[in-house]
C-alpha positions as CSV (number, residue, x, y, z in Angstrom):
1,X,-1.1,-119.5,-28.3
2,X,-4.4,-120.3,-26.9
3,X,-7.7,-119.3,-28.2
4,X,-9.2,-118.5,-24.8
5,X,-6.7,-115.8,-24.6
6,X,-7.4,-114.2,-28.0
7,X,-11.0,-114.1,-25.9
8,X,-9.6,-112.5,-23.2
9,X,-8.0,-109.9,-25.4
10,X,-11.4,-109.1,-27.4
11,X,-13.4,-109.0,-23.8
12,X,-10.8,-106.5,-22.1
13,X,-11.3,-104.4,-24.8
14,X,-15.0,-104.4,-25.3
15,X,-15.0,-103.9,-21.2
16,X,-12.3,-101.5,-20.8
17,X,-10.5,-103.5,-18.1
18,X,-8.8,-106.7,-16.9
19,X,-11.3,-106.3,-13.8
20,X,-14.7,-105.8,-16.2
21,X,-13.7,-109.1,-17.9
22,X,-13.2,-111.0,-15.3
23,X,-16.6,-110.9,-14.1
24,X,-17.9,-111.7,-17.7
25,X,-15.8,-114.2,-18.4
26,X,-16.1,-115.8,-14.7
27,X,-12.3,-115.8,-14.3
28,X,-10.0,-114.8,-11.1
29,X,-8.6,-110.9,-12.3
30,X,-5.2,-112.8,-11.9
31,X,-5.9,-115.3,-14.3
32,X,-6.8,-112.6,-17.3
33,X,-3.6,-111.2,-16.1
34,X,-1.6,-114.2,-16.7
35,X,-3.1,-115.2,-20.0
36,X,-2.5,-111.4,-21.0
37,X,1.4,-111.7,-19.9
38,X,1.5,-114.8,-22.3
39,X,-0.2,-113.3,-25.0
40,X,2.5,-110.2,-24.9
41,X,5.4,-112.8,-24.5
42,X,4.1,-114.7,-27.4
43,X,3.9,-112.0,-29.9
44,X,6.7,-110.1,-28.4
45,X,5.0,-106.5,-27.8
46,X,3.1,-104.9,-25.3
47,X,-0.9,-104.9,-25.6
48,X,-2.4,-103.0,-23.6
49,X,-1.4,-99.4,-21.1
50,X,-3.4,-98.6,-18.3
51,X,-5.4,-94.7,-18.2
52,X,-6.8,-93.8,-15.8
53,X,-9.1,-97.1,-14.6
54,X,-8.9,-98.2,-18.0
55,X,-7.2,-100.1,-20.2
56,X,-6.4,-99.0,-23.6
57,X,-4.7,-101.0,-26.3
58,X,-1.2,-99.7,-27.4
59,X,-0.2,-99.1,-31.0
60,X,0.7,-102.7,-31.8
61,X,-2.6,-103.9,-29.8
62,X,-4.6,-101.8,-32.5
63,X,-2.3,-103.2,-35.1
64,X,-2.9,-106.7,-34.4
65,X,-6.5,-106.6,-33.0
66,X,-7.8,-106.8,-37.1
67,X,-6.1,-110.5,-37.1
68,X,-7.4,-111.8,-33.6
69,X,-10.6,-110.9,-34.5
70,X,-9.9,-112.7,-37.9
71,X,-8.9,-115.7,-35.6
72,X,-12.2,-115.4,-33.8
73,X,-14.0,-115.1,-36.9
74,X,-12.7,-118.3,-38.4
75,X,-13.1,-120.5,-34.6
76,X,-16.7,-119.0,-34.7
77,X,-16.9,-120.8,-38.6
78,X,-15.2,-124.1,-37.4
79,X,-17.8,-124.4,-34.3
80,X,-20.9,-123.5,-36.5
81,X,-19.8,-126.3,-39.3
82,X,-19.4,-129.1,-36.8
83,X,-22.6,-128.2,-35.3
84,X,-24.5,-127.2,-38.5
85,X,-26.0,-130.8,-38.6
86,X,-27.7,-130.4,-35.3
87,X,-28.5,-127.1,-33.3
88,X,-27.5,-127.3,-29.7
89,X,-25.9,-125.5,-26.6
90,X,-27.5,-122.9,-24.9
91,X,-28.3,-119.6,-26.3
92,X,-29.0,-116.2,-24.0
93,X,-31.7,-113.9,-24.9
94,X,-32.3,-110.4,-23.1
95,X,-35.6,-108.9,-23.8
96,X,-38.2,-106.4,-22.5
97,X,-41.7,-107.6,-20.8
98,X,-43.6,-106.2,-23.6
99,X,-41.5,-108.0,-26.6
100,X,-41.5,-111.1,-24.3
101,X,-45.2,-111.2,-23.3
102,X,-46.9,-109.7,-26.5
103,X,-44.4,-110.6,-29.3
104,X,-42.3,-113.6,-28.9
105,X,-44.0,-116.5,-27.9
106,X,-44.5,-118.0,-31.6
107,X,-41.0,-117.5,-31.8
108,X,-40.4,-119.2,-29.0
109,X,-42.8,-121.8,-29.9
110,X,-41.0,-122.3,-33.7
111,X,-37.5,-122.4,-32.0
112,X,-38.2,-124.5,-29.6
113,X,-39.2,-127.1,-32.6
114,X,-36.5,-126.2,-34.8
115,X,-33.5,-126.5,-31.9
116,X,-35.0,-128.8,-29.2
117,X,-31.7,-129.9,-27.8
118,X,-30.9,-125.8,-27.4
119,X,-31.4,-124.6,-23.7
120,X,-32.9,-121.3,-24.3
121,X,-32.1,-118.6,-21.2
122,X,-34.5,-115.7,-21.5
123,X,-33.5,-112.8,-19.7
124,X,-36.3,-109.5,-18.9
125,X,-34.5,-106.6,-18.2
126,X,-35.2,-102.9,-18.7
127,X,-33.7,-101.8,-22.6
128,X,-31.0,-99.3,-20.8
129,X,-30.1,-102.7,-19.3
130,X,-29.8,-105.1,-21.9
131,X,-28.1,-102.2,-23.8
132,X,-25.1,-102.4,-21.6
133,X,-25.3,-106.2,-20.7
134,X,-24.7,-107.1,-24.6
135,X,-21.6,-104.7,-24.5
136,X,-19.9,-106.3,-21.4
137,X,-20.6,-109.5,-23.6
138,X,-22.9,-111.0,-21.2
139,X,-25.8,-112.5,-23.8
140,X,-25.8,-114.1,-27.3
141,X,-28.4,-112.0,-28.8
142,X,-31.3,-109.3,-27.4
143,X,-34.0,-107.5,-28.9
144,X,-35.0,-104.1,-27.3
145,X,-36.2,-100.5,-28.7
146,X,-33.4,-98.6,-29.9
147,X,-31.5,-96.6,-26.4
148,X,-28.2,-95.8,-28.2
149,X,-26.0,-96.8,-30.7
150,X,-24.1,-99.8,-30.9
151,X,-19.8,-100.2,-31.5
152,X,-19.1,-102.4,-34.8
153,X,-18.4,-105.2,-33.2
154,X,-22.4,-105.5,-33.1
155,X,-25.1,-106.1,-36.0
156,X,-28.2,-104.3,-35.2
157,X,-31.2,-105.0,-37.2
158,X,-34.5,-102.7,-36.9
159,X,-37.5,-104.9,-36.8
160,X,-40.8,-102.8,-36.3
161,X,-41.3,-99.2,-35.4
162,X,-44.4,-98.9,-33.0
163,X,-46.7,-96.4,-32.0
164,X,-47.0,-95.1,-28.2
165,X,-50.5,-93.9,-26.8
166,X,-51.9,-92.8,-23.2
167,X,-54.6,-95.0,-22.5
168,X,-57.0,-94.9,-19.4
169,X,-60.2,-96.4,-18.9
170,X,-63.6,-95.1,-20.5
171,X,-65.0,-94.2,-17.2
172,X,-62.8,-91.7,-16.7
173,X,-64.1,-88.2,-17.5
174,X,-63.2,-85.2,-20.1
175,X,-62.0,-82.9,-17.7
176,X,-59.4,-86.3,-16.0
177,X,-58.8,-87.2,-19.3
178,X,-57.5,-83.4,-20.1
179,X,-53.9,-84.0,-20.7
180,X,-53.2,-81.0,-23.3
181,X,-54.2,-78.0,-21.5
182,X,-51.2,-76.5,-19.8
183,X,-50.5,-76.0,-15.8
184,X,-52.6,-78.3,-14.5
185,X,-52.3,-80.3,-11.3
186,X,-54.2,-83.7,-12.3
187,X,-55.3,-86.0,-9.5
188,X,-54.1,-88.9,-11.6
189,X,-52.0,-91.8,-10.8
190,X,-49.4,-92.9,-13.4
191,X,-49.0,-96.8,-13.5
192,X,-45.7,-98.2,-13.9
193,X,-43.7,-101.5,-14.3
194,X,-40.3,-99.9,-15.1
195,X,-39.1,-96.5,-13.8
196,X,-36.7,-96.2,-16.1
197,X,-38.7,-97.1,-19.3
198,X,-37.7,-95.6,-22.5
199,X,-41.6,-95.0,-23.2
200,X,-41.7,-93.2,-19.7
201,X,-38.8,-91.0,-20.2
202,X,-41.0,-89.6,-23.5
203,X,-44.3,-89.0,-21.8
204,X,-42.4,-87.5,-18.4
205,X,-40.9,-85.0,-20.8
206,X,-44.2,-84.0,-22.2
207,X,-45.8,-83.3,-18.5
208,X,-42.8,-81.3,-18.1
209,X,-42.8,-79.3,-20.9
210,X,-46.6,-79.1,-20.2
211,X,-46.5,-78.1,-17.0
212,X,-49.0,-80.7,-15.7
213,X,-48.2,-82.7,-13.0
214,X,-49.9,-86.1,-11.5
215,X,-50.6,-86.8,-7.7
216,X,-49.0,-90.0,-7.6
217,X,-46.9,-92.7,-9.6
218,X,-47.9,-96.7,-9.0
219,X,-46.1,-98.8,-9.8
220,X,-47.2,-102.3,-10.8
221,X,-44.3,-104.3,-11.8
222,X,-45.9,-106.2,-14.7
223,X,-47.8,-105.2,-17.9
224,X,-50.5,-107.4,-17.1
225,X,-51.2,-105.8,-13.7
226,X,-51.1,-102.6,-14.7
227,X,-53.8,-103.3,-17.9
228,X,-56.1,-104.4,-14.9
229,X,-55.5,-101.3,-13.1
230,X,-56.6,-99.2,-16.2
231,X,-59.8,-101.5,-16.0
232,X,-60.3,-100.7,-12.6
233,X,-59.6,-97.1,-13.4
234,X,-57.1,-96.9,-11.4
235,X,-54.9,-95.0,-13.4
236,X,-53.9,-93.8,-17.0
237,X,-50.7,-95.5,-18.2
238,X,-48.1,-94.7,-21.2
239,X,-47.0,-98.1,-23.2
240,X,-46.6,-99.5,-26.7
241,X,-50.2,-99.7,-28.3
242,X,-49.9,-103.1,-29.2
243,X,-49.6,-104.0,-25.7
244,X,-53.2,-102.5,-25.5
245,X,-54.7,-103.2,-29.0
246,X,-57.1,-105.5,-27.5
247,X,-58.7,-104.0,-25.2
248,X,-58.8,-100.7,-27.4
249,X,-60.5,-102.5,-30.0
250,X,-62.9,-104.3,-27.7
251,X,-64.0,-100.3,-25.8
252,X,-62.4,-101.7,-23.0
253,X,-59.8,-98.8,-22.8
254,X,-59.7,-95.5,-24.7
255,X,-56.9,-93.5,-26.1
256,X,-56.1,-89.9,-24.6
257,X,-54.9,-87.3,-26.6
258,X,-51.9,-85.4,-26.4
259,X,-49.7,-83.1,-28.6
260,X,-47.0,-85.4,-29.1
261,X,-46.1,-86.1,-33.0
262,X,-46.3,-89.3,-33.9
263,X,-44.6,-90.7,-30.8
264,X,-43.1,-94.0,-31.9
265,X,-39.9,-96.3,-30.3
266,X,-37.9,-98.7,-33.0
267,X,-37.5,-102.4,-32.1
268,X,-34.2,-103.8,-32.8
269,X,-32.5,-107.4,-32.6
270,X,-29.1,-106.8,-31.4
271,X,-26.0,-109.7,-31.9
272,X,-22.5,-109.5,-31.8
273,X,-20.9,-110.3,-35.4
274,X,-20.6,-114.5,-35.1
275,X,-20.7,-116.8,-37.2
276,X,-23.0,-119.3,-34.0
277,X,-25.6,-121.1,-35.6
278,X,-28.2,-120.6,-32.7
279,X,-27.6,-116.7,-33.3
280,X,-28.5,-117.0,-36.5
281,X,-31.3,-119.5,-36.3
282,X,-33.4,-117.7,-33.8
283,X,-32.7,-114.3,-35.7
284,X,-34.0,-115.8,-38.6
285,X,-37.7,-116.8,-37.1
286,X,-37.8,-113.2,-35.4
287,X,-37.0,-111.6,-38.2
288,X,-40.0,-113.3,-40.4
289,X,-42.2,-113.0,-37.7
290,X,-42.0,-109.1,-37.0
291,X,-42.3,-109.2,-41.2
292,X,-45.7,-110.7,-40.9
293,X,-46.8,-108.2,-38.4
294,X,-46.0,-105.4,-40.1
């Protein structure tokens, strides 16, 4: 018995097909099939039955998955002991923009002292993204704002719950910067860097349920860009306040009001359960650091 195939096993399942894991675990489809054929003529029983385009584990699949994954458990120990005297290997991060360019870089900075041997592969994608990328096994570890539960495979830990605010610049007047008054029609531009933003799917649902709607959406592609649009006054933007705290504090933007109660999104740091000591050494500095900030 091999340990790649009690991989194989674990990734079908956590992909839902022999096709899905192929593609994360850079194999030919016929090769998960082969080690899969082993694996059943190993152990004598059938594993898996296919419904629909999915795979599903039989009864003695479920049966037997609590001691692969007590297998896995125990390879994951043996690898982190023999490297426990000296981080390295590469480790795979998926993140937001705003974690990434507002957040992280002492982390970064810290890790990169701590595990200088460790090639460290950051990923930006949008949180729906990284979301789905972590359960097709496709990163070691991600932080995002909480999208959706997670299957137990995963340990999700909340870090910091932020505040959201409309911001726009101070030249823009009262009657632009009306956003609670009902039915209107504003000649506004809404900035963007991500259509699908968690953040934007909260403040679309307010214009709905307001009834106001903008002239136009702009979209800017980076955080950065679109704070210099706000300068400009350019356009009024939704995002995470500490993406804006400086220029808030410096008069350089100003906060909109809107009826929204307490509108807030939950950072988390996301990691399937491992016993990999790059995991847990780069959880460890984010987790300080978002206690500091608090």
């Amino acid at each position: 018995m091999d340990i790649k195939q009690l991989h194989t096993f674990e990734t079908i399942i956590q992909t839902g097909s022999f096709q899905k894991a192929a593609q994360v675990l850079s194999y030919a489809p016929s090769t998960i099939t082969f080690q899969m054929k082993q694996l059943e003529k190993e152990l004598g029983v059938s594993l898996f039955e296919r419904r629909g385009h999915e795979q599903r584990l039989t009864s003695a699949g479920i049966s037997l998955k609590p001691y692969v994954d007590q297998v896995l458990h125990s390879a994951d120990q043996l690898v982190a002991h023999a490297g426990s005297q000296r981080l390295e290997g590469q480790l795979t991060v998926l993140l937001p923009e705003s974690l990434l360019t507002y957040h992280l870089q002492p982390v970064l900075e810290r890790f990169r002292k701590k595990a200088p041997q460790v090639r460290l592969s950051l990923h930006v994608k949008n949180c729906f993204a990284i979301y789905d990328s972590m359960r097709h096994g496709e990163a070691d570890l991600a932080l995002h704002y909480d999208v959706a539960a997670y299957p137990s495979p995963f340990e999700t830990t909340p870090l910091i719950t932020y505040p959201l605010v409309l911001v726009a610049s101070p030249l823009l007047s009262p009657q632009d910067s009306d956003f609670m008054t009902k039915g209107q029609t504003k000649e506004q531009c809404l900035l963007i860097n991500d259509k699908q933003a968690l953040y934007l799917t909260y403040f679309r649902e307010y214009l709905r349920e307001k009834g106001i709607a903008l002239s136009q959406e702009m979209d800017v592609w980076s955080l950065e860009a679109i704070k210099q649009c706000i300068l400009s006054n350019l356009g009024v933007a939704f995002l995470p306040e500490f993406v804006v705290h400086e220029e808030l504090q410096k008069g350089l933007m100003k906060k909109i009001s809107l009826e929204l109660d307490h509108p807030s999104m939950t950072a988390l740091l996301v990691h399937r359960k491992t016993a990999n000591p790059l995991v847990h050494c780069f959880k460890e500095l984010v987790t300080a650091h978002f206690k500091k900030t608090e």
